[in-house]
N, C-alpha and C positions, 0 to 999 in steps of 0.2 A: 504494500500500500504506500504509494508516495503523500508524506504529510503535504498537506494541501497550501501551504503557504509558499513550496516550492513550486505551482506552478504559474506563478507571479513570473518567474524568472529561470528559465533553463540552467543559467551559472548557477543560481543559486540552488537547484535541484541539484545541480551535481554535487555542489556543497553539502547539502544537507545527508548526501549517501555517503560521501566520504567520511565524513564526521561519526555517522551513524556506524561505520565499520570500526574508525579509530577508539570510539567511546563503549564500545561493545550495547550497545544497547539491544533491549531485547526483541526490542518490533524490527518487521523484517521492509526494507525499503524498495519496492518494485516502483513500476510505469501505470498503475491503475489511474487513470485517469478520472475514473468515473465515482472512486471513494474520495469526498472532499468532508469536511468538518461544517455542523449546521453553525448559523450564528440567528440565535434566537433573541429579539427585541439589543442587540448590541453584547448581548451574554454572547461568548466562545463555548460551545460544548464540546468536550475533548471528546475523539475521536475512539472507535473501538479497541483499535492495539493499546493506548496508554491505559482504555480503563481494564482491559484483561492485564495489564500487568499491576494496577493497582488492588485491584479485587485479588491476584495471585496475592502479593504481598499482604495484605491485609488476611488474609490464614495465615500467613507467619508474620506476625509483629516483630518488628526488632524492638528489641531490650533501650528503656533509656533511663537517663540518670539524671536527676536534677542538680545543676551547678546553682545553687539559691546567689553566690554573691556574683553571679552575671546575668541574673535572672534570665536562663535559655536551658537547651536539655544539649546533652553530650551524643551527638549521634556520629556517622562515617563523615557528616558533611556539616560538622560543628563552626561557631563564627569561631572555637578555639581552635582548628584545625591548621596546618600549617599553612602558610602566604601560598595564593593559587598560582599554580601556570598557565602557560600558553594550553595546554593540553586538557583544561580543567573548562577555560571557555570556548576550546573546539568544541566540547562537547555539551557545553551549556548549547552554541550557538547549533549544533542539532536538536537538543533537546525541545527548546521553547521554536523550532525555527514552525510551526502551528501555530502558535500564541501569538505573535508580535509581529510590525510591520515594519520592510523593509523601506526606511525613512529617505526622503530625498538631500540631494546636498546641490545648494545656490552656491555658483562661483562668478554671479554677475554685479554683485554689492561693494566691490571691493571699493571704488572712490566712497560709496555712500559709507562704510564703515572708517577708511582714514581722513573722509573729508578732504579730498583732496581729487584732481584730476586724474584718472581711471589713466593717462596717456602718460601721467610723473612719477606712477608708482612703481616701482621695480618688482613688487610684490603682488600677489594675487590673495585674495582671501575667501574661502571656501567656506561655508553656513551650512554646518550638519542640522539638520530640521526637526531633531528629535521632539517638537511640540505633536508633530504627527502622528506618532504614536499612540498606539492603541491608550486608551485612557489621558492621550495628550503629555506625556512626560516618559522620558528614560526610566521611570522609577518600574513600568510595566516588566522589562526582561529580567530585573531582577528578583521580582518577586516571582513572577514565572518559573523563572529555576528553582526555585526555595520551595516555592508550593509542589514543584513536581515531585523533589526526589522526597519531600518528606510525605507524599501521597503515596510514593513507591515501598515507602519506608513503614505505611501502616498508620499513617496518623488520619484521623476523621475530621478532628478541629486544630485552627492554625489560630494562631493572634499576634498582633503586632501593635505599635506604637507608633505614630506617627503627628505630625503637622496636615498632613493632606495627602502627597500624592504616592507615597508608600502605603496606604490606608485604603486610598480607592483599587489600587494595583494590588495589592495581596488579596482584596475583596474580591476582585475580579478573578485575578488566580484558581482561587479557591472553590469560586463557583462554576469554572472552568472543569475541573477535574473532583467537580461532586463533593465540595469540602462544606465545611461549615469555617465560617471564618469571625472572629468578635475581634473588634476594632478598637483599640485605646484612643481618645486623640485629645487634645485642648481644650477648652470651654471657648478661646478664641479662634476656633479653625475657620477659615475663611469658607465664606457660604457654599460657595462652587463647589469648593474640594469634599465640603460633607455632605451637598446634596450626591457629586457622582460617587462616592463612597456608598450611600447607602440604595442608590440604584445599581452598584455592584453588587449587593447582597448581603454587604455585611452587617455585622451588628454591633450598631456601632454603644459605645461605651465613656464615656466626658472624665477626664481626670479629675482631682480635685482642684488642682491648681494646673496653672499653664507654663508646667515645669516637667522639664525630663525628669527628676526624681519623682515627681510627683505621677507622671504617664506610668514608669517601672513600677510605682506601688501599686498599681492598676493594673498592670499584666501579674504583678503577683496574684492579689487576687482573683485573677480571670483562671491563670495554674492550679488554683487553691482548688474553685470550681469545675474545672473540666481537666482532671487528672488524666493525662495519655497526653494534650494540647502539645501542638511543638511552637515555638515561638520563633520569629521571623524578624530579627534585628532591621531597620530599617538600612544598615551599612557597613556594620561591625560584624560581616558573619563571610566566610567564605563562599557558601551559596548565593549568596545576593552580588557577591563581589564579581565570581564569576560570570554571571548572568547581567551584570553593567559591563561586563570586559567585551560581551557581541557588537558594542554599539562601536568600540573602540576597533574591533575588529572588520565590522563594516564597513565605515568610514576611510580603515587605509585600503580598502578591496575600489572600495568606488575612487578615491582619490590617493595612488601610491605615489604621486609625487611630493608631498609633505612632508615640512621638512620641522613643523613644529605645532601640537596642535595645544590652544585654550582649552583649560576644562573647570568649571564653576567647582567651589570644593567646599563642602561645608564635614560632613563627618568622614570623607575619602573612601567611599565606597566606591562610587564610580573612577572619581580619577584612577583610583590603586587597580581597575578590573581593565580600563582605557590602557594604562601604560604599559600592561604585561601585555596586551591585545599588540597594539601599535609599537611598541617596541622588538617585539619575537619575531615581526613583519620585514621592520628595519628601525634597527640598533641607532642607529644616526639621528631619527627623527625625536626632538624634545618636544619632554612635555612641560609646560606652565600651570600653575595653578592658580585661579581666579577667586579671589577671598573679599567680602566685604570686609570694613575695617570697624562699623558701625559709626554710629554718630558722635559717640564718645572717643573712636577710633581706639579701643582696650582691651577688642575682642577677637582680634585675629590670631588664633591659634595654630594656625596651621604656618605662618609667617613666621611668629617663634619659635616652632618646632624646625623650620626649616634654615634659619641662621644659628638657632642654639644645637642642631644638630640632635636632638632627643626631643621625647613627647612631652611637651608644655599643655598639664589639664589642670593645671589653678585658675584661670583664668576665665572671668565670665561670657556665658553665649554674647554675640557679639547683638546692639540695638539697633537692629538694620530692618528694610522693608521687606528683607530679602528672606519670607518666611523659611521658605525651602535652606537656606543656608546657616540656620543658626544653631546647628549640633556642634557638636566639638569631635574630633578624633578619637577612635578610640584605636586599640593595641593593635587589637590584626589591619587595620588602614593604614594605622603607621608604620607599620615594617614594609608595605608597600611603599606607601611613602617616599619615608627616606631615599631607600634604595633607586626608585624610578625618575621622580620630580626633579627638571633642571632647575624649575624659577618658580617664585611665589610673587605675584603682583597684586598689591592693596588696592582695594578703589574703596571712592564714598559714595553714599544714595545719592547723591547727585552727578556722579559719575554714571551710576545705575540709570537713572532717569533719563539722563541723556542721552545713554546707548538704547533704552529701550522708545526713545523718540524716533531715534533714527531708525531704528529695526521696524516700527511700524510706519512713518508717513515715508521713508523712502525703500525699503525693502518689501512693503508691503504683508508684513508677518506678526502675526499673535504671539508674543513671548511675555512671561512673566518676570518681574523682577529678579529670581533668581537665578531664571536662562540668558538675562543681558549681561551678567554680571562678566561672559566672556568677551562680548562686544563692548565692553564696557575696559577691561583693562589691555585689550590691543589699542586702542584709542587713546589710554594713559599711557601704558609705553610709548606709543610713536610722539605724542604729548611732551611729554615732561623730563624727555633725556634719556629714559629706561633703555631706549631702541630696541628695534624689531632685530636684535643681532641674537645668534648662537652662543651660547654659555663657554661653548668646546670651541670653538671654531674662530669666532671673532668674526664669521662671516654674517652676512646681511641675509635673512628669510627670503627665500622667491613663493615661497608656498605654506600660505600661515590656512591653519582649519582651525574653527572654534564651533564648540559644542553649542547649541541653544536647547539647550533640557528641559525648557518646558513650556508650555502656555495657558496654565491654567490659570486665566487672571480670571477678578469678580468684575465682569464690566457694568454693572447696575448701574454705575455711577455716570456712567458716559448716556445709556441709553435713556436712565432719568432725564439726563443734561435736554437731552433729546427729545423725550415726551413735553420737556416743561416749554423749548422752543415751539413745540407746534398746540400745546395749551396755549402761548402768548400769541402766535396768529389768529388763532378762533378766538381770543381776546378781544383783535383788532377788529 
């Protein structure tokens, strides 16, 4: 049975069988043309091979263990598991290659992103469009992954923590492959992200406060009540990390000339999954990481961690617009980290603001504050001295790619703006 997302794309059908041999998986990958996956009201219903292989597993449960001071369970595919390879998201990017879409990438923005004439630039700049994305954000493949093997693995209910778009993507996941999914999130989660959370299926759950310690005593609780529940780190987990590494993998399939790609960073799960993707491809190609600084500019952890050389987690979430951005790093992201990441560039919400001006009235594109955040410090490099230059090299970028991770803004406020305009004509 060819998973049906491959036949979007022949290369990617071939991909998808190559992957399926290297990762041993258990569905067998022919030329059926005529087996495709339903998609019911925007729900994904996984297909018959994964749920014979989850109904298989589910007679044998695997054994799990509760780690209480990381609130998650010890499984083959733990966030305490060792930093993933290349080999970990070939086969993520088989696994979920059903689940998620293969996203487009703009390389006609380039003046509109440096401001400047398309004819002076030496550089090209390439916009991976990850808003596209099933449930609108990168956050989708990696929950994908997380939900599969721990479906494969015997779990019924999945739960996670989130701001938004982790929360509607696990939701989605889950209902994918017949899960029950209970969703932790903030009492401030932005309307959008918990109206399409809870049209993913889940069930959703309010922290007491609008604190990660305070979401984690809320997935305790959720462990307390559904004893077997595996938990689903929004970034901190190998599985998830994996399954953000396809997008990275993607992106250098569609565009191998890059020679350095932006990636927005708040707890480093994708960046850490991007850099083993795009690095394994070509070694030469840096990555930058795109950090809000906050208002206060006191929150940028992932900037300390990367001049102090070690994970800096004293320091408070940063007060930025950029909800998607304001986790802090945790252990298994920074070992990625370290080891991958050439350059950390700070911007301010008004840096933000202004790249996501520019990404919608001249690129014509939906992004959220926390997906400009890359458009946002290519603009402060070429800006303020940083330069579009190589860390290793001292050479000048010809082919910079930046991630846009997501676009699920609340636009109520625009289309208010909008209704109250044509209330004041029928005024007139």
């Amino acid at each position: 049975m060819l998973l049906s997302a491959a036949h979007e794309s022949p290369r990617l059908a071939a991909r998808v069988k190559r992957h399926a041999r290297a990762s041993h998986l258990d569905d067998r990958v022919d030329d059926d043309e005529d087996d495709e996956e339903d998609d019911v009201d925007g729900i994904i219903v996984i297909d018959d091979v994964i749920a014979s292989r989850i109904a298989r597993r589910r007679r044998e449960p695997a054994a799990r263990s509760v780690d209480e001071s990381r609130c998650t369970f010890s499984t083959r595919h733990s966030m305490t598991a060792p930093v993933i390879t290349f080999d970990d998201v070939r086969a993520a990017d088989a696994r979920i290659a059903h689940l998620i879409t293969r996203t487009p990438v703009r390389s006609d923005c380039t003046a509109h992103v440096l401001g400047e004439p398309s004819t002076s630039s030496p550089v090209t700049v390439h916009l991976k469009c990850e808003m596209f994305q099933r449930g609108g954000s990168f956050k989708h493949r990696g929950a994908s992954n997380a939900v599969l093997l721990a479906a494969e693995d015997g779990a019924r209910v999945v739960t996670c923590h989130s701001s938004g778009n982790h929360a509607a993507a696990v939701a989605g996941a889950a209902a994918a492959c017949g899960l029950r999914s209970i969703i932790v999130v903030p009492k401030d989660i932005a309307k959008t992200k918990l109206e399409a959370t809870r049209a993913a299926g889940g069930d959703v759950r309010f922290s007491g406060e609008s604190t990660v310690p305070s979401r984690e005593e809320a997935v305790r609780v959720v462990l307390e009540e559904c004893p077997g529940a595996v938990f689903i780190h929004p970034y901190d987990d190998a599985r998830v990390m994996a399954g953000q590494g396809t997008l990275g993998l993607e992106f250098i399939e569609q565009r191998p000339e890059l020679d350095c790609v932006f990636v927005p960073i708040s707890g480093g799960g994708m960046i850490g999954g991007i850099a083993t993707a795009v690095k394994a491809v070509n070694s030469s190609c840096e990555i930058w990481a795109c950090e809000p600084a906050g208002v206060d500019g006191v929150g940028a952890d992932a900037a300390r961690s990367f001049v102090e050389k070690k994970l800096v987690d004293d320091l408070p979430p940063p007060k930025t617009i950029c909800d998607g951005l304001r986790a802090k790093m945790g252990h298994t992201s920074y070992d990625t980290f370290h080891r991958l990441v050439d350059n950390v560039v700070t911007v301010s919400d008004d840096d933000i603001i202004d790249a996501m001006r520019v990404v919608y009235d001249k690129c014509k594109l939906v992004v959220e504050p926390s997906g400009a955040a890359g458009v946002a410090a290519v603009r402060v490099a070429a800006r303020d001295g940083v330069g579009l230059v190589s860390r290793k090299t001292g050479k000048a970028f010809k082919n910079i790619g930046i991630i846009l991770c997501g676009g699920n803004l609340d636009l109520s406020v625009l289309f208010d703006k909008i209704h109250g305009d044509i209330e004041r004509l029928r005024g007139k």
